[in-house]
N, C-alpha and C positions, 0 to 999 in steps of 0.2 A: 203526384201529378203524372199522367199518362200523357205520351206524346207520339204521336204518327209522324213517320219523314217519307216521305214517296219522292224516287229518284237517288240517282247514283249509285253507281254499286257499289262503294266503300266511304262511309262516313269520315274516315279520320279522326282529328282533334276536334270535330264538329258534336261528336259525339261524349267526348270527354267533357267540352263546354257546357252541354244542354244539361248532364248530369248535375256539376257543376252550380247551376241555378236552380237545383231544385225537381228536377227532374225524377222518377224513381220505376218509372217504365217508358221506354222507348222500343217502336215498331219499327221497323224499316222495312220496304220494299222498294226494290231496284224500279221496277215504274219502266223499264225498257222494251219490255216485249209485250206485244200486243195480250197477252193470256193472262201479264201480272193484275191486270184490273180485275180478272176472278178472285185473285186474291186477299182482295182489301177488306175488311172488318176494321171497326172504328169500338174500340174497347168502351164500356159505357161512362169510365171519367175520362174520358180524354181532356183535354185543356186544350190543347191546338194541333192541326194536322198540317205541317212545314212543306212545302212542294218545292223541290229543285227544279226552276224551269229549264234549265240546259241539258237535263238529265234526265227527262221523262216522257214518256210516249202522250200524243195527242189525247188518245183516249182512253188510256188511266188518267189522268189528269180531271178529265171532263166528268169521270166516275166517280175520282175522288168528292170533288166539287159537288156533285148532286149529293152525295153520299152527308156529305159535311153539312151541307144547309138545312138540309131535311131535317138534321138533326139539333141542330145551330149552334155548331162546333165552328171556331172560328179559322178563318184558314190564312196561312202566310207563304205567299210565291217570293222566294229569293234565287238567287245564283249557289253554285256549290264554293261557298267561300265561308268564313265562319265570323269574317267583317260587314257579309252585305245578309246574314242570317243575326247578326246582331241588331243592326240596324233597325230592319226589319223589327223586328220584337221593339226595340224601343219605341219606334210610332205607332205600334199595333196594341201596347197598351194592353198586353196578356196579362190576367189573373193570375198571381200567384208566381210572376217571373218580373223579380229585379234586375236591372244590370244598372253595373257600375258604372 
């Protein structure tokens, strides 16, 4: 399962976690400067694209977003914590990601 995280520039244990459930590719992009939204590609299994809201530029975000629907990749706005990125996934009802 393919996973996109936009925002933050250093994942942490957040990234250890996502593995953790299942995970077997993960993107990241920092999402902070105006030019990283050229950079966004959404791999064609992705499972879900993770958006740090405290950590990312207006419009990466808004690119993401169009990016994701168009394709109907589901999308999950949390905080850079790895409690409110839990969370998160348990109400969002991801395919293929349990938590305990």
């Amino acid at each position: 399962m393919s996973v996109v995280v936009i925002g933050g520039d250093y994942l942490g244990g957040i990234e250890k976690n996502l593995y953790s459930l299942g995970v077997t590719e993960l993107l990241h992009i920092s999402g902070r400067k105006a030019l990283d939204k050229n950079k966004i590609s959404l791999p064609k299994a992705t499972a879900f694209v993770l958006i740090f809201t405290d950590y990312v530029n207006h419009g990466t975000a808004r690119t993401v977003k169009y990016i994701a629907k168009s394709r109907s990749v589901p999308l999950i706005y949390a905080k850079r914590s790895w409690r409110a990125v839990e969370e998160k996934l348990r109400l969002g009802n991801i395919a293929g990601i349990r938590i305990n």
